[in-house]
MIROGU-732332 format. One record per residue (C-alpha): x, y, z. Coordinates in steps of 0.1 Angstrom, whole numbers, plus 5000, padded with zeros to 4 digits. Layout:
MIROGU-732332
XYZ/...
This chain:
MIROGU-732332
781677507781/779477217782/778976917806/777476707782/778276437755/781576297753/781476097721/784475807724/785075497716/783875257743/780275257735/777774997721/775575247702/774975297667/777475527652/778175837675/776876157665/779276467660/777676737681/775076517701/772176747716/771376567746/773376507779/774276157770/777676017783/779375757760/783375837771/784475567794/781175397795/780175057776/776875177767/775675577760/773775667786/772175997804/774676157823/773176157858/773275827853/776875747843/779475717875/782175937859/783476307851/783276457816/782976777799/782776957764/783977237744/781877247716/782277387684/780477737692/782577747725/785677747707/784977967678/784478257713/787178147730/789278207697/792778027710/795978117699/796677737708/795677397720/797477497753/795177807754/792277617750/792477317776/793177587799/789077667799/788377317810/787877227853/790477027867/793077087841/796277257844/797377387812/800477597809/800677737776/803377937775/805577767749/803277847723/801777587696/803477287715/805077157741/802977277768/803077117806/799676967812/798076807843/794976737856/793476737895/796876757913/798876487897/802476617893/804276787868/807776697878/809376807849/807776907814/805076787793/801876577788/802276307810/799376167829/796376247802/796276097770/795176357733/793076157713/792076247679/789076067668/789275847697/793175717691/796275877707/798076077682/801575997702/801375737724/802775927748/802876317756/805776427770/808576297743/810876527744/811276747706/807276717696/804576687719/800976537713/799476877713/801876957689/800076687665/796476877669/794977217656/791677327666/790077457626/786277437612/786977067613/786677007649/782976957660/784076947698/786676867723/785376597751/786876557782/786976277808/788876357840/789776097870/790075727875/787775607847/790175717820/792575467836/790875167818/789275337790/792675407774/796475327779/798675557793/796175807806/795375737844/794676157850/792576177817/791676177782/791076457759/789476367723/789576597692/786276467675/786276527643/782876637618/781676287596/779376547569/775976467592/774976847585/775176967549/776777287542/780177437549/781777777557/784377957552/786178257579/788878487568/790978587603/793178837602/794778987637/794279377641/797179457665/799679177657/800478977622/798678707615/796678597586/794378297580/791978127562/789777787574/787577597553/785477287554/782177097536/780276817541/777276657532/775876347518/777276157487/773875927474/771275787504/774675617524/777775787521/778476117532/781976317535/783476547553/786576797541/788177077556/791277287569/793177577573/796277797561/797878047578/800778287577/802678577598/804078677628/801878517653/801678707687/804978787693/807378997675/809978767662/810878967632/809878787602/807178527595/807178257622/804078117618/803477937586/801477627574/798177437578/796477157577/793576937552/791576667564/788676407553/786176197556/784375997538/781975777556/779175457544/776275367565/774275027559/772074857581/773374777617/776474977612/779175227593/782375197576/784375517578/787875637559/790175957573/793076137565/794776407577/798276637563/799476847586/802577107581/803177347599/805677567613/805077807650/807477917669/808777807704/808778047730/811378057754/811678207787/811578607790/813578817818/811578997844/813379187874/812779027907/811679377934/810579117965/811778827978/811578437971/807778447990/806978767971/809678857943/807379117927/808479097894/808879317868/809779397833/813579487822/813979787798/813779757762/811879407766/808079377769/807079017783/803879047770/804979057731/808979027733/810278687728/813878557718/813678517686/814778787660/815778777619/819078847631/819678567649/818578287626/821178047611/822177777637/825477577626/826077237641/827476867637/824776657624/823476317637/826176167615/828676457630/828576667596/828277037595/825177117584/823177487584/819877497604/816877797605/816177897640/812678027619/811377667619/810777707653/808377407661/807977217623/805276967621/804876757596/801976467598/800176237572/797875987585/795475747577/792775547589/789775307594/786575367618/783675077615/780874937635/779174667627/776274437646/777474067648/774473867660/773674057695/777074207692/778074547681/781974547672/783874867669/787074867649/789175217651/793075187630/795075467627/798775497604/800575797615/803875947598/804876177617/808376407616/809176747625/811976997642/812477217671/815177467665/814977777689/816777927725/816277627745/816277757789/818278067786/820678247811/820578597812/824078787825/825279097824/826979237799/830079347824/830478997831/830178837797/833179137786/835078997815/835478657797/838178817775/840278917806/841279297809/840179537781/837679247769/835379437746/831879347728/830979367695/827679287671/828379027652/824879027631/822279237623/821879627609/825679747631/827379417625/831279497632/830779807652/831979797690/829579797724/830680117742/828480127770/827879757779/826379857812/823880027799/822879837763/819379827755/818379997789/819079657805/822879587805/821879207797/823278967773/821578647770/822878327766/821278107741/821377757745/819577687712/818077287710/818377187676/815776887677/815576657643/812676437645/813476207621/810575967628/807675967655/805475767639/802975517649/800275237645/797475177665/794575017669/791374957694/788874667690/786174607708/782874427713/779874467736/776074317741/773574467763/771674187781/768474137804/768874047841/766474067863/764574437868/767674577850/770674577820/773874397818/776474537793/779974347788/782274487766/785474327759/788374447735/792574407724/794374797722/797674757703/799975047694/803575077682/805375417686/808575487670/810875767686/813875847661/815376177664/818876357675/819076647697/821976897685/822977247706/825277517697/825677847725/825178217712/825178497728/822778787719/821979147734/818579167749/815579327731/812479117720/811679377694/812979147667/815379327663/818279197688/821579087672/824178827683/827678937702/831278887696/833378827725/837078977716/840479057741/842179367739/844479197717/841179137693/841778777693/837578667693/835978437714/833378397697/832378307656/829978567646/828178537678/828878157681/830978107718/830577687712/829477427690/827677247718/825677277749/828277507772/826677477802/827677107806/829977107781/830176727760/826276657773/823176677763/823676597725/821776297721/820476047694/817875757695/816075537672/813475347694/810775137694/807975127720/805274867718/801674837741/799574567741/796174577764/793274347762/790074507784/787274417796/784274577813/780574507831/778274747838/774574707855/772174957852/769074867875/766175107883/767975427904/771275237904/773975207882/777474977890/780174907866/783474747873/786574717842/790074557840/792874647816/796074487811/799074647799/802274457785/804874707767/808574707758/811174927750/813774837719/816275027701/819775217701/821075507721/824475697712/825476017731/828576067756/825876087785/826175717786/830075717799/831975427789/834675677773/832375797751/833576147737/831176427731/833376707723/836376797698/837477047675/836677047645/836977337614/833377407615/833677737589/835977507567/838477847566/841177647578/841377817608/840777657642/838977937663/838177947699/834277787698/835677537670/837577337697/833977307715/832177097689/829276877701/830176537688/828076217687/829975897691/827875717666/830675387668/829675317700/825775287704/824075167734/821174897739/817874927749/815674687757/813374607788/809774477791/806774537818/803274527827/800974597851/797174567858/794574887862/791274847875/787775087877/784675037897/782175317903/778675317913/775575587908/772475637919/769775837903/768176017935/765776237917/764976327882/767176597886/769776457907/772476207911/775276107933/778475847925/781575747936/784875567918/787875387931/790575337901/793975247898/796075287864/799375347851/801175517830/804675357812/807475587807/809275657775/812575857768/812276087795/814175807814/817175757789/820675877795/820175857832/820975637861/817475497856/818975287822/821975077824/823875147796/825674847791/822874587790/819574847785/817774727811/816274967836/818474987874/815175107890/812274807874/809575007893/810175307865/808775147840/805575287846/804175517875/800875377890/797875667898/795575517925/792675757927/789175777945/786176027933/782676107951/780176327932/776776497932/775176647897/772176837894/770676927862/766877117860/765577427841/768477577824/770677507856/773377247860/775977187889/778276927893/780276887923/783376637925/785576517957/788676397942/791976207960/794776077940/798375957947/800675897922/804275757914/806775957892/809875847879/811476137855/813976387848/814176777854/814276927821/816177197834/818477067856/819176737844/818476597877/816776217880/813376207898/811875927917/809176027941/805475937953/802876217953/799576237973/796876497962/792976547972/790576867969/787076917947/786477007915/783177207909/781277307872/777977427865/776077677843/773077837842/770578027814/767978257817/766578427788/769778597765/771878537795/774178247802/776978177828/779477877829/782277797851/784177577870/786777587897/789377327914/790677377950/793877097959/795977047981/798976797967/801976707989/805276477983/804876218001/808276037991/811876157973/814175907972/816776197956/815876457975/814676358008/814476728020/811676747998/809076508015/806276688029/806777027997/803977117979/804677017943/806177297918/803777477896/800777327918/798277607925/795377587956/792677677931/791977737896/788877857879/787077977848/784178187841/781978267810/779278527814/777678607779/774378757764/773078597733/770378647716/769278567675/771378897663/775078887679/776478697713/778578937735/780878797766/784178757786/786278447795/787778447828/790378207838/792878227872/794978077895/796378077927/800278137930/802477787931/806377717942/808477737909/810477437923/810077177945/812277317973/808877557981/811177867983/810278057954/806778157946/805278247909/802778477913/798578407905/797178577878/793578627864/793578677822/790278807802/789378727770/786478907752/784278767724/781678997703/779778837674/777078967653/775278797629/775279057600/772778867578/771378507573/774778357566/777078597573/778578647607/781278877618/783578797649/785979047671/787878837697/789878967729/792978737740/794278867776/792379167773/794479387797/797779217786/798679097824/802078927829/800378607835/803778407847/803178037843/806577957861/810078027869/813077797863/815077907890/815377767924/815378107941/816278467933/819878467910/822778707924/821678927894/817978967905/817078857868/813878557867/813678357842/809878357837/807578167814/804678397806/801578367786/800778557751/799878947762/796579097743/795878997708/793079087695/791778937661/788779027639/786778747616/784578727590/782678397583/780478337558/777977947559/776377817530/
């Protein structure tokens, strides 16, 4: 990892290199400028970092950066992500902003079906992921008062290419990535690359459930006093989504020691199998239709856009336009409850009996149900069937600055207009299986009969809807969000002393139609309907999810609100530096508040105005040091924060205010062939207000660890670079009742390369190199009657081997 460069767009400069060599700061600054003498927080993966880190994800990636809270258990998408203590109530990307090229590729991160990391993979494309952290971010973007994390893309400044075969050695996957660049005549250059990949991926599903890739280009013209640049990018790609895997609780809520069940390894095992694949449901437009549990997460992205600078007198004017079409589906066991298979037989009254109803013994009876698979467990699958119809969007950043003389020192004002439109169009569908327990990829769904042999069940099917609150939950939307912010910034660098103040004002609104029975009014959500089209009526056909598409609901509501940045530095030394920052932004919310109280669903209007957007006030003092191969930069962070949301899991509205302070640390240091970089967080966070759960005040937040950290010790010399990647946390409550406790964990990767000749380089990479349980969290409150977690647990070891070859 590398605290240098972030490359962005707020900067006055000539066009931004795409791996700058020097420690120059440009993210969240008006003018590039050395970082010891830039008031702010920032680091970088860089292209070198990555390609030893090897991630089987962009969750698995962020997690090596300070300050950041990445929980990457879901797989390719749909992680939880935070950053220095600000809560994650409920699920996704919330409080920091994924940039691509210095736009957001959703405008925000946490609607629900596809997630902004969903939108990015990390290929021979990316030159190197920048990061700012803290209360600067609040004015250098919308929507991203914790942060802003930028993909940067390569623009073709180095000539030549590559090309790396990957192949993994001890679970399936194959892939190939690709990219060239280069200069077209003395002022264009170009830039085009991607990937394609296919297999398992590293869990056993069964059958293929990784399968797509990506292309993108560049093509870029450089005249005097500025550049023009065009981009494109076609994503689609299909990962699957990992749900939560049983593990035996041994302990108690403080301490539940928990452990694997037979015949299911939580390291590899996942519920997913090519038995249990077909998923029939109602429709948006309440028709049957057949969907493939194998499309797991589907992404599918085409975008377009513009990138020019251009000197206008003693102006420099930056113009950055992206189109985005974006689509895509989540179809896969969506939070599920594991029961014994005793009490799933007693369903059926006396001499109940279970049956498979797929897979290799489809037909034949489950004798010893106790016992089945060495666990006794059947597992209820609430499977989400997600159609993202359209989360498209437009947006566009425009800004001008001018660096002036005043006095001893430098004046630069920037001033700009952000605009952005996000569509959100999609339906969320359920049906209920139930399945034995496995994770081999080989499990099978159950049938459910009486002693009679009247079924239950339809080939494994129990409803045609979401059973656990039967008539909920299915849910359709075709939304508009639009952000408007003009900003403005001055910064004054003077001898030793640095001071910058910015502004930015956000004006949004929400527009559109809801349907779903959620909303009340009489709505129905549930009738019978001859799903088969046998013209018989079974048990699960009179629990069909319906979607009372005759009677939609409005929404429309508008807000704004101001954020605010002012920070000051002073260049001590040569070597050293201290600053401090005082911010306040803001982040609106999007569907996470619809089909709640929050809404009123007879006029669309919002019952609760202040949950239009959650304000993040936040303070930062800091020390950096950088001087002979050694940096070290110290950060004293405090932050409180609004959120208005709802549990994922329990369905449960959340309005609370948070209060969270600690330090953040980062440093690294090189002598000779060795090298060592790290970083660490200690917080503390609290909730300071619940206006649901009062009993709550005072809690520390769920999933909030006391300290995180990463370490990379390597030796690298001309011939081969050999090293480890340490990153651990603490243990955190699962829930915000602070009863029970996820365990901390500390996972290794392992990186050997060896540069077999000129061009030629071979690559063996370690992920969780002694396959720890690393739990992420727990979605229930405390320990169930049947001692069965529900746990949410990283990837166990893969380890992959590449071949790359540069001309």
């Amino acid at each position: 990892m590398s605290s240098t460069a972030l490359v962005a767009p707020m900067t006055d400069a000539s066009e931004p290199p795409s791996a700058p060599s020097s420690d120059t700061v440009t993210t969240g600054v008006a003018k590039g400028r050395d970082r010891l003498d830039s008031a702010t927080s920032t680091s970088s993966l860089r292209e070198a970092d990555i390609e030893k880190l090897a991630p089987r994800s962009i969750g698995d990636l962020l997690r090596d950066i300070p300050g950041i809270r990445s929980e990457s258990s879901t797989g390719e998408g749909l992680i939880s992500l935070s950053v220095r203590g600000l809560p994650l109530a409920s699920s996704g990307i919330k409080f920091v902003q994924l940039q691509e090229d210095g736009l957001p590729v959703l405008e925000f991160g946490d609607m629900q079906g596809l997630g902004s990391d969903g939108l990015v993979r990390a290929d021979l494309n990316l030159a190197q992921v920048e990061v700012i952290r803290g209360g600067s971010a609040s004015t250098f973007a919308s929507n991203s008062p914790g942060g802003v994390i930028n993909f940067l893309s390569k623009t073709g400044e180095t000539a030549g290419g590559a090309v790396a075969l990957t192949a993994g050695l001890d679970y399936d996957h194959y892939r190939i990535d690709a990219d060239q660049g280069g200069q077209l005549g003395e002022t264009w250059r170009y830039h085009v690359g991607g990937f394609y990949r296919r297999g398992e991926g590293p869990r056993t599903a069964g059958y293929d459930a990784q399968h797509g890739g990506q292309v993108k280009v560049n093509l870029t013209k450089t005249f005097q006093g500025g550049y023009v640049r065009l981009y494109g990018k076609y994503l689609d790609d299909r990962a699957p989504f990992y749900d939560v895997v049983p593990m035996r609780a041994t302990g108690f809520e403080r301490h539940p020691a928990p452990r694997a069940v037979a015949g299911f390894d939580v390291s590899s095992g996942v519920l997913l199998s090519r038995s249990v694949r077909d998923v029939l449901v109602l429709d948006g437009g309440n028709r049957p239709v057949v969907h493939d549990i194998g499309d797991g997460q589907r992404t599918r992205s085409l975008s377009g856009g513009l990138e020019a600078q251009i000197d206008v007198a003693d102006w420099t004017v930056t113009e950055r336009f992206r189109v985005s079409g974006v689509s895509g589906a989540l179809v896969s066991p969506f939070a599920t409850q594991f029961l014994p298979a005793a009490r799933v037989t007693g369903l059926a009254g006396d001499g109940g009996h279970l049956s498979y109803a797929t897979g290799p013994n489809a037909g034949q009876p489950i004798v010893d149900v106790n016992h089945l698979n060495g666990n006794g467990l059947i597992g209820l699958l609430s499977v989400i069937d997600s159609r993202v119809r359209d989360y498209g969007n437009v947006t566009s950043d425009t800004r001008a600055s001018r660096v002036l003389s005043l006095g001893d020192g430098e004046l630069t004002l920037t001033g700009g207009f952000y605009a952005a439109r996000q569509t959100l169009d999609r339906d969320i569908l359920w049906s209920t299986m139930l399945s034995d327990v496995r994770g081999d990829g080989q499990a099978a769904l159950i049938d459910v009969s009486t002693a009679g042999g009247a079924r239950l069940t339809d080939k494994g099917v129990l409803a045609y809807q979401f059973t656990l609150l039967p008539g909920k939950r299915r849910r359709s939307m075709d939304l508009d969000y639009a952000v408007n912010a003009p900003f403005a910034s001055a910064n004054y660098h003077v001898g030793a002393v640095a001071l910058g103040a910015s502004l930015r004002y956000d004006s949004g609104s929400a527009s559109g139609r809801l349907y779903g029975s959620d909303l009340g009014g009489g709505r129905v959500g549930t009738v019978t309907r001859d799903m088969d089209g046998n013209g018989v009526i079974s048990a699960p056909e009179t629990q069909v999810g319906f979607t009372p598409i005759n009677a939609p609901a409005p929404l429309g509501y508008r807000y704004h609100y101001l954020s605010y940045s002012t920070g000051i530095n002073w260049r001590v030394a040569e070597p050293f530096a201290l600053f401090a920052r005082y911010s306040r932004g803001a982040r609106a919310n999007a569907d996470r508040l619809l089909f709640s109280p929050i809404v009123d669903s007879a006029t669309g209007t919002l019952t609760l105005p202040r949950a239009a957007y959650d304000p993040v006030r936040q303070a930062e003092v800091g020390a950096k040091f950088r001087q002979d191969g050694l940096t070290f930069n110290a950060t004293g962070f405090w932050a409180a924060a609004q959120d208005s949301n709802v549990n994922q899991v329990t369905t449960e509205p959340i309005e609370r205010d948070y209060r969270a302070h600690g330090i953040e640390i980062e440093g690294g240091v090189r002598h000779g062939i060795f090298a060592l970089n790290g970083g660490a967080t200690l917080t503390h966070a609290e909730i300071t207000r619940d206006a649901v759960n009062p009993r709550f005040e005072g809690n520390i937040p769920r999933h909030q660890a006391k300290l995180t950290f990463q370490a990379t010790p390597q030796l690298v010399t001309e011939r081969f670079s050999l090293g480890a990647i340490f990153i651990g946390t603490t243990g955190s409550y699962a829930q915000d009742n602070n009863l029970l406790r996820v365990p901390g964990y500390v996972t290794t990767n392992a990186f050997v390369q060896v540069r077999a000749a000129e061009r030629l380089s071979l690559g063996l990479n370690a992920s969780n190199l002694f396959d720890v349980a690393a739990i992420t969290a727990f979605d229930d409150v405390a320990i169930p009657t049947s001692g069965i977690l529900r746990a949410r647990v990283l990837n166990g070891r893969t380890v992959s081997a590449t071949v790359r070859l540069d001309f």
